[in-house]
C-alpha angles and dihedrals in degrees: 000000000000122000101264092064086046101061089034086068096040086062087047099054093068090072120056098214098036089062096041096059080051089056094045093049091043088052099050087047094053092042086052095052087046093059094048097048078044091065092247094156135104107010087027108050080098103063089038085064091046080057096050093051087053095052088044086059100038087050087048085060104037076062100047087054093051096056098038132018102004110117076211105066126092113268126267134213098241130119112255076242095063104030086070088066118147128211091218087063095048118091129167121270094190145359128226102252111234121197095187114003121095106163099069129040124188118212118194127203143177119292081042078274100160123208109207113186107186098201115248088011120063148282120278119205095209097204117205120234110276098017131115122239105254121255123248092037111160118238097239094058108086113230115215098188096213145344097308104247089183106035126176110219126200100160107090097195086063099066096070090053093040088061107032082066099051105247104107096122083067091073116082105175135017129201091218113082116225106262082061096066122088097175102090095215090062082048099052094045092058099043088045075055079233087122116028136204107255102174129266140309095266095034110037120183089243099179088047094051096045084049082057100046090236104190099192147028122215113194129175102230079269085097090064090073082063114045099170102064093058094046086056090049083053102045083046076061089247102144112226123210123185123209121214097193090127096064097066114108097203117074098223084050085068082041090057094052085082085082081059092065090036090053087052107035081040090243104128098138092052087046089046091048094046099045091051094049099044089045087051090068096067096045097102094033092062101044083068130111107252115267095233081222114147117224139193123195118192160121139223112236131214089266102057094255126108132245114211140170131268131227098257096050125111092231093063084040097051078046091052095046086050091063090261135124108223113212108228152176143230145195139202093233098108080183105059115094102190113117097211130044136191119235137171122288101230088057087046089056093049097053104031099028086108096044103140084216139023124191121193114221103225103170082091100030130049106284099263109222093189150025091242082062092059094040083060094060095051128004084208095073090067084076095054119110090231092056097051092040101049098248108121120125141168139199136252116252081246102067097100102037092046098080106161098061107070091117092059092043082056101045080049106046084045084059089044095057088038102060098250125136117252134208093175125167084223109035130047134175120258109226130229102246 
């Protein structure tokens, strides 16, 4: 063990529980390395995930000992009354209301305990500070002892929301380096070293993160594709939770998901606030009779073919709220999740050729400044009704992170079918030259 280690568990050791969630995650990883010299591949990867599903438990519970009845862990500041409380006793006295979401809910109970159930993934016991996980929990259910105060944070879309509510100083590490943001904030806090690059989402930087006291683990349902890392974060007692903002269908679901962050980050007036102001921007727009404006949204790829939206995406539905018809397609691949696909150009020309608008989706591709750009990239687009027409646009490389903002994508697209001149933070028009 170099010196550096050395003197990395000698820190730990200071603190109890900090040196026992060393211990867990270098056990799992031993443990790991056992069962590989021992031959555990092919025929059984099966029972090793058995294993892993039995370490992820054990370490559930190593956590839930640690907040609550272990004479180990470090005190905390509740009452001997309190600290006896049992899950079975313990019912909601209200629910979060959601206009749009439908893929997360917010329970709320006595003691300001919080009960998030992310739909198709799992429950959350949001524990107050100073309070004692309640008896009786059951082991599916993830604690997060406390509001996370260093917080790891894969999911991209979260950042926006994350900052917007002012809770940015409770990240701690990001699995997006710092040329990847384009929400300045994100950008200053990495150069300023007060957030700090920790790996990806599928190679965190664990050691770095446990050095750092990271509390929580926000991952985008990537992570799913990779169970064991989080099954090591969770054996290094690193909570994961996994957001599901990008299934919803409605565009100011996605929007909603910003009371998700406040109910974690305990910032629901500043996620109330927010929500309300950003939806009021599309009142008007969606009391108005439809366009009847035909759009296309798209990128070239490397390749030459096209990569376009389907009917069920948020983007057709944010250009049909806007009074648009987004042109989309569709494939026969029921399973098959993904909400775009790419397609041949010469299929792309015959179908979206007379699109009143096009708009070039530049958050993948390089932003485009003018139509001789896109012509560049295909001969065929000098054909399409936009082009002639002057009605090409493109979008800012912004336009996904920036999650919080979908209102104001719609209230600007409206002004875009409707003839209006623009000066949008999203959407730009492309010139002639």
């Amino acid at each position: 063990m170099d010196k550096n280690r050395i003197h990395l568990f000698r820190r730990r050791r200071e603190t109890d529980k900090r040196y026992r969630r060393y211990v867990r995650c270098l056990t799992v990883i031993l443990l790991s390395v056992v069962m590989l010299c021992a031959g555990c591949t092919g025929k059984d990867a099966e029972g090793s995930s058995a294993g892993g599903s039995g370490e992820q438990t054990a370490a559930a519970d190593s956590r839930q000992n640690e907040a609550g009845s272990s004479t180990e862990a470090a005190p905390k500041t509740e009452t001997a009354a309190t600290a006896s409380r049992s899950w079975n006793n313990m019912s909601p006295v209200s629910s979060m209301d959601l206009l749009y979401a439908d893929q997360f809910s917010v329970d709320y109970y006595t003691g300001g305990y919080k009960l998030i159930s992310v739909s198709d993934i799992g429950d959350y016991l949001l524990v107050p500070d100073g309070k004692n996980v309640p008896e009786g929990l059951p082991s599916d259910i993830t604690v997060i002892d406390g509001t996370p105060k260093h917080a790891y944070l894969a999911a991209t879309s979260g950042m926006d929301f994350i900052v917007k509510i002012g809770r940015l100083n409770n990240l701690s590490f990001s699995g997006t380096k710092e040329d990847g943001w384009y929400i300045p904030e994100a950008k200053q806090a990495m150069q300023a070293k007060t957030l700090a690059y920790a790996g990806k989402y599928n190679a965190p930087d664990v050691e770095q993160m446990l050095a750092g006291d990271c509390d929580l683990a926000i991952e985008s349902t990537m992570i799913l594709h990779n169970p064991e890392v989080k099954e090591q974060l969770e054996a290094c007692g690193i909570p994961v939770i996994v957001e599901h903002s990008s299934y919803e269908t409605h565009p100011l679901g996605r929007l909603e998901w910003v009371k998700f962050y406040g109910a974690l980050f305990d910032a629901e007036d500043a996620a109330e606030q927010l929500f309300e102001t950003e939806t009021a921007k599309t009142a008007d727009v969606l009391n108005e009779t439809p366009t009847g404006k035909t759009v296309a949204f798209f990128y070239v790829t490397t390749n030459g073919g096209v990569n376009v939206r389907k009917s069920g995406d948020y983007v057709s539905k944010m250009i049909e709220l806007a009074g648009g018809t987004c042109i989309t397609f569709d494939d026969s691949d029921e399973e098959n999740a993904l909400s775009t696909m790419t397609i041949q150009m010469e299929t792309f020309y015959e179908q979206a050729k007379d699109a009143d608008y096009i708009i070039y989706n530049s958050t993948i591709d390089s932003e485009l400044t003018c139509v001789s750009e896109l012509l560049q990239k295909n001969a065929l687009f000098a054909d399409f009704k936009a082009v002639k027409e002057g009605h090409v646009y493109g979008t800012g490389k912004n336009m996904f992170q920036e999650t919080t903002g979908y209102g104001t994508m719609i209230a600007d697209m409206h002004a875009i079918f409707t003839g209006q001149e623009i000066k949008s933070d999203y959407f730009y028009k492309l010139t002639e030259e």
